[in-house]
DSSP file (Angstrom, degrees, kcal/mol; ACC not computed):
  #  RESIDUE AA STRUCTURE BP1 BP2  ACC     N-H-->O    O-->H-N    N-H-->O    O-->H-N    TCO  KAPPA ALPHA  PHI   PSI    X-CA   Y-CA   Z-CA
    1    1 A X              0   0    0      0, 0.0     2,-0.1     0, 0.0     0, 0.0   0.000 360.0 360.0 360.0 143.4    4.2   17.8  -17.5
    2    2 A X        -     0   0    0      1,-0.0     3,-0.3     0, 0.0     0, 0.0  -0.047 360.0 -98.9 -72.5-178.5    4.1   14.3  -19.6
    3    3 A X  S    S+     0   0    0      1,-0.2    -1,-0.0    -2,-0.1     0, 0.0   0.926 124.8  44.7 -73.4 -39.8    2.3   13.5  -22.1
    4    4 A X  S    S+     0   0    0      2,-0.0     2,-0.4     0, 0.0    -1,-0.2   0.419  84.9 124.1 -75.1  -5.1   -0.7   11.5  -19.7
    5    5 A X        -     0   0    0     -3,-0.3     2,-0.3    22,-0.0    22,-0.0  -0.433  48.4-161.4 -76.2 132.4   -0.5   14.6  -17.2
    6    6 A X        -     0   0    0     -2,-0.4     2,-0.5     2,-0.0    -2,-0.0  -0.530  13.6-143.3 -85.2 159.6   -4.3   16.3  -16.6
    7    7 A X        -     0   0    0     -2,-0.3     2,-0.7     2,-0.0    -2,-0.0  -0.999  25.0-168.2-128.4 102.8   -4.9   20.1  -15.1
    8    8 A X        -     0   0    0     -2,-0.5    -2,-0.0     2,-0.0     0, 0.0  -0.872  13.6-133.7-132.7 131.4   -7.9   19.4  -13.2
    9    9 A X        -     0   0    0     -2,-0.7    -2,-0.0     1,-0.1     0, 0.0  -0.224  12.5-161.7 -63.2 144.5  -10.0   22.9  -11.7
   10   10 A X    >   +     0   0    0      8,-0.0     3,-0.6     3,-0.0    -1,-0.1   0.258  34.8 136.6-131.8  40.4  -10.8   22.5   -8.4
   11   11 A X  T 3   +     0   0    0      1,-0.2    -2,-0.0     0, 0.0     0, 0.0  -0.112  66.2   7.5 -40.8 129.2  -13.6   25.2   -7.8
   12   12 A X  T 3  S+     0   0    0      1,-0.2     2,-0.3    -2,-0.0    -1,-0.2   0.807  73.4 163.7  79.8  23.2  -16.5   24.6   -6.1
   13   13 A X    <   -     0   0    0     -3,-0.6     2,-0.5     2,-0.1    -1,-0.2  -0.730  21.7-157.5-110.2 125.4  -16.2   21.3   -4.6
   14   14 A X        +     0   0    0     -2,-0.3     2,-0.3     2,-0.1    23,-0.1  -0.796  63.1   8.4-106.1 143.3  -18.6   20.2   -1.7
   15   15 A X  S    S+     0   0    0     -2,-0.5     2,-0.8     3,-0.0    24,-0.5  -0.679 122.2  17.2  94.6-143.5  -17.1   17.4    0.5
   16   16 A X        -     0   0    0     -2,-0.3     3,-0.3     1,-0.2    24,-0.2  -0.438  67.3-152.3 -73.9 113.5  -14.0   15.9    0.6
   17   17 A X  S    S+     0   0    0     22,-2.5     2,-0.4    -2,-0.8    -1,-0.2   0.936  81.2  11.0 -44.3 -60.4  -11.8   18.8   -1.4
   18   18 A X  E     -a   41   0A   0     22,-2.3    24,-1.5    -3,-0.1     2,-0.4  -0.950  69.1-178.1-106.3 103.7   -9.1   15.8   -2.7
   19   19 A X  E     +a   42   0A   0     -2,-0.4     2,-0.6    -3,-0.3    24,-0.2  -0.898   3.3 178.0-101.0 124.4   -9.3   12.2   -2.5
   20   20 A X  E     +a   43   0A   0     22,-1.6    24,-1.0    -2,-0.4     2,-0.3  -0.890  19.9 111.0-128.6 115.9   -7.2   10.5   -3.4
   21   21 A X        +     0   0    0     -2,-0.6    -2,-0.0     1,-0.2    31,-0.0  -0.801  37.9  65.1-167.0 171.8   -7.2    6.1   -3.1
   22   22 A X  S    S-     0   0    0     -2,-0.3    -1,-0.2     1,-0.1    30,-0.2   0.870 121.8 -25.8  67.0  69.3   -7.2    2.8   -4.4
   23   23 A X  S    S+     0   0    0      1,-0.3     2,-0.2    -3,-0.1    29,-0.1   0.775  77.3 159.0 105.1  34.7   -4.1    3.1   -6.2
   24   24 A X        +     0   0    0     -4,-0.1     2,-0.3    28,-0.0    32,-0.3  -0.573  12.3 177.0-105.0 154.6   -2.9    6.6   -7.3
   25   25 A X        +     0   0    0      1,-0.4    30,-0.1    30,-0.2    32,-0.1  -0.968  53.2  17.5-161.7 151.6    0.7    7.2   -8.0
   26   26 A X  S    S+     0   0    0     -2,-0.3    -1,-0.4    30,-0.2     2,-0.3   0.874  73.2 150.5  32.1  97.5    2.6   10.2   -9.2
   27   27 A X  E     -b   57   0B   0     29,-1.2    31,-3.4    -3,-0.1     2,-0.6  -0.913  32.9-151.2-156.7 138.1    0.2   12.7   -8.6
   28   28 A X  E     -b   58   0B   0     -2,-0.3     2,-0.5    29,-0.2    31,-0.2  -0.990   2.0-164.9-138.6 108.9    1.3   17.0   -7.7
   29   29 A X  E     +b   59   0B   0     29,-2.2    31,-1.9    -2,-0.6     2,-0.3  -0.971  30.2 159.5 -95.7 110.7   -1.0   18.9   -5.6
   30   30 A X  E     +b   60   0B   0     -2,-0.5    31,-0.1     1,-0.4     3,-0.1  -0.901  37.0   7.3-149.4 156.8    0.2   22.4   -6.2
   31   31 A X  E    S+     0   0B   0     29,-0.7     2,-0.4    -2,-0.3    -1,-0.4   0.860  77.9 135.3  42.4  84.9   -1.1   26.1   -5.9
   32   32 A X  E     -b   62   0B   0     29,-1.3    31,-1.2    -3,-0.1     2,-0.7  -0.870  51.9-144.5-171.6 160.9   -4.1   26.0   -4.4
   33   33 A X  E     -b   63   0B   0     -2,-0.4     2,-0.4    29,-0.2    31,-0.2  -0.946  15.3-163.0-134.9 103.9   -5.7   27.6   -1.8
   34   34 A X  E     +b   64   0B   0     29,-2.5    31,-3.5    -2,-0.7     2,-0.3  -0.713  27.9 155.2-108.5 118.1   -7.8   25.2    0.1
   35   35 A X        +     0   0    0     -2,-0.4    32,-0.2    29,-0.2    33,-0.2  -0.976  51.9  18.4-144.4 160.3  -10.5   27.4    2.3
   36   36 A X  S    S+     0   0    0     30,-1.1     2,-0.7    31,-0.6    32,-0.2   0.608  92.2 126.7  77.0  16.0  -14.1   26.9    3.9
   37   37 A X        -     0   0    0     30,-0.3    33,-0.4     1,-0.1    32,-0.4  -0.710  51.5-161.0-107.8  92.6  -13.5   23.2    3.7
   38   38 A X  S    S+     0   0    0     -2,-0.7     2,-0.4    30,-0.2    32,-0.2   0.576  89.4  28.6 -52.9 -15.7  -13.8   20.6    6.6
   39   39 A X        -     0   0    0    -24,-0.5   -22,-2.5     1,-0.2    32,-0.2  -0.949  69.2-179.7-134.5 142.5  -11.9   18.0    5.1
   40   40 A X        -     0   0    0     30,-1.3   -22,-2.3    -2,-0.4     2,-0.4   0.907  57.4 -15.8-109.0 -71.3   -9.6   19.2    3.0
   41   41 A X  E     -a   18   0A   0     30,-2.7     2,-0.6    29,-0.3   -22,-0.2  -0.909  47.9-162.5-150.8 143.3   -7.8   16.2    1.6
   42   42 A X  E     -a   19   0A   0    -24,-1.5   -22,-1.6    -2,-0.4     2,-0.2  -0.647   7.7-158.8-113.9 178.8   -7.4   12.8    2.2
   43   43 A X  E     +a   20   0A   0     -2,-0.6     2,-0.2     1,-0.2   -22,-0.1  -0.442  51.1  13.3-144.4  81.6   -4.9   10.5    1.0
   44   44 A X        -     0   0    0    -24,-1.0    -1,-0.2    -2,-0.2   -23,-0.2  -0.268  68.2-111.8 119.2 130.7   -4.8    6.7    0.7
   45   45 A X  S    S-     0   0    0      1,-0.3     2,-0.2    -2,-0.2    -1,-0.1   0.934  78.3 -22.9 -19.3-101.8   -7.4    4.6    1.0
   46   46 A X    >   -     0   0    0      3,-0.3     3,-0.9     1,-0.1    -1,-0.3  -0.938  57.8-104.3-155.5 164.1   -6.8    2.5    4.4
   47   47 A X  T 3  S+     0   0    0      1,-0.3    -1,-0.1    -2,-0.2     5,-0.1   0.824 122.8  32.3 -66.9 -65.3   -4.1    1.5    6.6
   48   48 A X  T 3  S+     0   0    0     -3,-0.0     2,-1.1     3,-0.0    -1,-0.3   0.171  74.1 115.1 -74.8   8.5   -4.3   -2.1    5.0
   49   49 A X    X   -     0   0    0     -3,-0.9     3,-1.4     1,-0.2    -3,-0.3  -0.767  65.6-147.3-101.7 111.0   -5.4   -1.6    1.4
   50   50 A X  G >  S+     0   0    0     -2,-1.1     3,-1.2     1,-0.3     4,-0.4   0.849  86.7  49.2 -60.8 -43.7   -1.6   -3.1    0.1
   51   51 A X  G 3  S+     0   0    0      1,-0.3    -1,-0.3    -3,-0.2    -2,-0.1   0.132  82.0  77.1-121.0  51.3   -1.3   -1.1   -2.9
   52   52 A X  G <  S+     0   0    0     -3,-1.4    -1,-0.3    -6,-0.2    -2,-0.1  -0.303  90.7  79.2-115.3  39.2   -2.0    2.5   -1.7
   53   53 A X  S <  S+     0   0    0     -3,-1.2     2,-2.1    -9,-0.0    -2,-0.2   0.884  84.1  51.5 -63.5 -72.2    1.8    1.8   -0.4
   54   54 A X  S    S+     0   0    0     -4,-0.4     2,-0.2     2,-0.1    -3,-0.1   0.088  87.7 136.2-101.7  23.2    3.6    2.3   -3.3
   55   55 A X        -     0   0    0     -2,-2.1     2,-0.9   -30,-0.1   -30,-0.2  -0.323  37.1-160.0 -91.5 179.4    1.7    5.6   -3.6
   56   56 A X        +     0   0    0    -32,-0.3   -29,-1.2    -2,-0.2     2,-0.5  -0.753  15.9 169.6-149.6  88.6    3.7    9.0   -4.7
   57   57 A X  E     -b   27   0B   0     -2,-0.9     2,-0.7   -31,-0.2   -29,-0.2  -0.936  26.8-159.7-124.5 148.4    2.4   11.9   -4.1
   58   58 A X  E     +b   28   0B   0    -31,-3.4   -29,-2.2    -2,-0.5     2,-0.6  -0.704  13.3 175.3 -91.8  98.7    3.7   15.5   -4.3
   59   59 A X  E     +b   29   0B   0     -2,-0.7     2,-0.2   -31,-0.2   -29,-0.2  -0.812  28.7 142.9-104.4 105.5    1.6   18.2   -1.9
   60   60 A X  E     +b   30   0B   0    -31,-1.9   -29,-0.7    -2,-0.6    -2,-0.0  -0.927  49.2  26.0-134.1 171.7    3.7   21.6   -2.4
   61   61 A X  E    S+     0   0B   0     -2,-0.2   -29,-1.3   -31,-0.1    -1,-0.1   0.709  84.7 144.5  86.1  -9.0    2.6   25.7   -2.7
   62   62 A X  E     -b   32   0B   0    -31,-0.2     2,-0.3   -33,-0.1   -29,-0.2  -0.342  39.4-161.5 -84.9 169.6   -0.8   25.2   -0.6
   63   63 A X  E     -b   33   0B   0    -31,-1.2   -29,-2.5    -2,-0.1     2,-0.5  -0.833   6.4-161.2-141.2 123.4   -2.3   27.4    1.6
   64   64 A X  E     +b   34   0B   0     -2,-0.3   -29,-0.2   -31,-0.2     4,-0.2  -0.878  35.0 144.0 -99.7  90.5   -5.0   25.8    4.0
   65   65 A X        +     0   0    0    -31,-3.5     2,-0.1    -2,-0.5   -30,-0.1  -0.186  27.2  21.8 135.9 141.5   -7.7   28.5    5.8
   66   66 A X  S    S+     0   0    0     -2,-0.1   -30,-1.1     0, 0.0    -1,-0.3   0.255 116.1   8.1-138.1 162.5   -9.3   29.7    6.7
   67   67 A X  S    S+     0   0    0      1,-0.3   -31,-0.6   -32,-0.2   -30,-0.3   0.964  79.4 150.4  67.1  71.4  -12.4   27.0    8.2
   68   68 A X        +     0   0    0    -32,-0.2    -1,-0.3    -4,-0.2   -30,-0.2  -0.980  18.0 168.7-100.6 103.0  -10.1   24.4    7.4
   69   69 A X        +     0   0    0    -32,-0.4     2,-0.4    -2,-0.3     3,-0.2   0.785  46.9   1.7-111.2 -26.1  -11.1   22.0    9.9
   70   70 A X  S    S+     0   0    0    -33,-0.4   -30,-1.3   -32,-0.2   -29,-0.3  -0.912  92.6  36.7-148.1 162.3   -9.3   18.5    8.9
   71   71 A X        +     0   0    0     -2,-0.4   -30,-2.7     1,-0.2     2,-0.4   0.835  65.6 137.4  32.6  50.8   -7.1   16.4    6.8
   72   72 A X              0   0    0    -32,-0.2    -1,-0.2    -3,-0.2   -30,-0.0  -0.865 360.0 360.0-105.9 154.6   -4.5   18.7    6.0
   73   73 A X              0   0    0     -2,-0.4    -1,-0.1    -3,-0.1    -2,-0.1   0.711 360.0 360.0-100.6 360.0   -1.1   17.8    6.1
């Protein structure tokens, strides 16, 4: 980890599990066990919002279910 990197818990979260937009970049989604959640994570903004291109993100390690219903990759 760098010096700017955060560890952020992700218990207990109603709604969208991850989102992640407007401009996020070098970013690790790791270990996590994503369960009972209908959207589990989204990524990027919109289709046209220019500079959620150049984003960079890592998703490894996950395990999705179970009543996982959407937005997994």
């Amino acid at each position: 980890m760098g010096p700017d990197s955060k560890i952020v818990s992700l218990s207990q979260v109603d709604g969208d599990a991850i989102r992640l937009n407007h401009y996020i970049k070098d970013i690790t989604i790791s270990n996590n066990w994503f369960k009972n959640q209908d959207k589990a994570m989204l990524l990027g903004h919109d289709d046209r919002y220019v500079r959620d291109k150049n984003m960079k993100v890592t998703v490894m390690y996950n395990h999705f279910g179970p009543n996982c219903n959407q937005r997994m990759p």
